[in-house]
Every structure is written in structure tokens, then in C-alpha cells.
C-alpha positions as CSV (number, residue, x, y, z in Angstrom):
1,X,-50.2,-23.2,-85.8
2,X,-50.6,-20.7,-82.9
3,X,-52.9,-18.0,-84.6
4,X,-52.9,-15.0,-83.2
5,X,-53.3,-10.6,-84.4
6,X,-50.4,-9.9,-86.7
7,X,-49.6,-13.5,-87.8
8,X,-48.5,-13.3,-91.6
9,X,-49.4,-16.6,-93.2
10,X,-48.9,-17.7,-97.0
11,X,-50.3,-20.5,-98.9
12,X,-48.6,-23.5,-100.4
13,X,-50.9,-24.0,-103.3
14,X,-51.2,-20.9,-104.6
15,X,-49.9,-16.9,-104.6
16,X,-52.3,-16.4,-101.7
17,X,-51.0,-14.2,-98.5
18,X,-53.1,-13.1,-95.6
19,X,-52.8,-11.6,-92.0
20,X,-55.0,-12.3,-89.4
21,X,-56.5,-9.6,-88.0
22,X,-58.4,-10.7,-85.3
23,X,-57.3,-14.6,-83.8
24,X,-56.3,-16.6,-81.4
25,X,-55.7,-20.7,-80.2
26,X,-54.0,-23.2,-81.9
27,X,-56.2,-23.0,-85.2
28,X,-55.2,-24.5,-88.9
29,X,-56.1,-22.4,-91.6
30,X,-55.7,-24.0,-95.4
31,X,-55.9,-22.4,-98.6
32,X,-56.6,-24.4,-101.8
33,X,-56.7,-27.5,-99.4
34,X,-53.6,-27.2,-97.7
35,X,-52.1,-25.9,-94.9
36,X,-51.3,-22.6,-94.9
37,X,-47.5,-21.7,-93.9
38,X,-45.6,-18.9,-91.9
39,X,-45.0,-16.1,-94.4
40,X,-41.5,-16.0,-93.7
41,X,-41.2,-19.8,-94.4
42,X,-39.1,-20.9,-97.4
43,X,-40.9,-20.8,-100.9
44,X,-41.5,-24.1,-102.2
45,X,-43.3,-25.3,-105.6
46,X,-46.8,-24.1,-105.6
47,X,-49.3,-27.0,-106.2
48,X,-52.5,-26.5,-107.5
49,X,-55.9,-25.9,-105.2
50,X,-57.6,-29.1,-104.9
51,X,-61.5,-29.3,-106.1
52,X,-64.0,-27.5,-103.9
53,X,-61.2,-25.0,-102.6
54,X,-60.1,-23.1,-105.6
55,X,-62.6,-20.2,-105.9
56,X,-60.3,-17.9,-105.4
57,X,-59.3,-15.2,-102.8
58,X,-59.5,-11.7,-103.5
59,X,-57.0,-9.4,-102.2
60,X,-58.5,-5.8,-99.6
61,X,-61.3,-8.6,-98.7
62,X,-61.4,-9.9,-94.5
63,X,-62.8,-13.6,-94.4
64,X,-64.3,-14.7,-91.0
65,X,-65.6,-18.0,-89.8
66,X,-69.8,-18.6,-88.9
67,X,-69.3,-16.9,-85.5
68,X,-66.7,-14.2,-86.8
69,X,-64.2,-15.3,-83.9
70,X,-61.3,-15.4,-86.8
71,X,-60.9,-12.2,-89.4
72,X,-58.0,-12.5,-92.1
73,X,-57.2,-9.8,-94.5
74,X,-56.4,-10.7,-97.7
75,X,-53.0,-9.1,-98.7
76,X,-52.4,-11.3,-102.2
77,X,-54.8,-13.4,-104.2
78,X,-54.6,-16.4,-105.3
79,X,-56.8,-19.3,-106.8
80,X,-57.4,-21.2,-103.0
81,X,-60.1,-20.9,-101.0
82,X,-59.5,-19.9,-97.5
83,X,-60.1,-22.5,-94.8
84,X,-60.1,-22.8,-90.6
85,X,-59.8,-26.2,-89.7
86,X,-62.1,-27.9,-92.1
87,X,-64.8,-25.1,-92.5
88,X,-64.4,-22.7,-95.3
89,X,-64.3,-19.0,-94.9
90,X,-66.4,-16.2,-96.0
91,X,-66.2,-12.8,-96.9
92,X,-67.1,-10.7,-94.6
93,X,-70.4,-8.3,-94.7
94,X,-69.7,-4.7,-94.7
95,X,-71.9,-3.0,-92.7
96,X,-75.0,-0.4,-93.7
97,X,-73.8,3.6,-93.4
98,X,-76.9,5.1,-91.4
99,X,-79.7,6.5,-93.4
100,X,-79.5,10.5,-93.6
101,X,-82.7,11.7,-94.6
């Protein structure tokens, strides 16, 4: 699926929704195991998030990959973990407010 800023995907295994903040390429992101659709895409039966992808997303929260090239911002959690082809995601680090002594 062409990924790219402002892309509204949802997933197929559970309630999750995201949009990707900062992307780009042909990239497949999964959640709960599988392919993650187009939000807009027709609502089928949810499955259930396969072993070793259903810890959960949780919603406010931007995932990124190892070298933080892909950001997606959690609109509605779900049970699936959030993928980008093959690798899981993680949530990002905020970062430190500067000391004020």
C-alpha cells in the first residue's frame, strides 16, 4: 500500500485505526498479523490478532520503526500489535523538557 502523511488506515483484526504521520514508499503495515486496510474500505468481520501481535495499541500514542523513518498516530485501540512489513513497531519516546534550575 502506498504510505504516505495523511493516509487513514484501519485494521482487519481488530477496532484499531491509525494515521500516518510521517511516511512514505510502498510499505505494508499489519496489525494483529494482518494487513492493515484503507480506512474508508468496507467493514468486514473482525478476526482475532494472531499470537505475538496482540498486545495491544493504545490510542494518543505515535509508533515508529528502529530508524523512526515511519510515525503512526494511534486514533482507536485495539487488541493488534502494529507492524511495518514484518518488524513490529514501538512507541515512540517522548522527549526530556530542559532542566530549569
Amino acid at each position: 500500500m502506498e504510505l504516505r502523511p495523511g493516509s487513514r488506515l484501519k485494521s482487519t483484526e481488530c477496532d484499531t485505526e491509525v494515521i500516518a504521520v510521517k511516511a512514505s514508499g510502498d510499505r505494508e503495515v499489519s496489525c494483529g498479523g494482518a494487513p492493515m486496510v484503507d480506512a474508508t474500505a468496507e467493514a468486514g468481520e473482525k478476526g482475532t490478532p494472531v499470537e505475538g501481535a496482540a498486545e495491544g495499541t493504545q490510542m494518543g500514542k505515535r509508533y515508529v520503526n528502529d530508524d523512526e523513518s515511519i510515525e503512526l498516530l494511534c486514533t482507536k485501540p485495539g487488541a493488534g500489535s502494529l507492524g511495518l512489513d514484518g518488524a513490529s513497531l514501538t512507541i515512540k519516546a517522548s522527549k526530556p523538557l530542559p532542566a530549569s534550575d
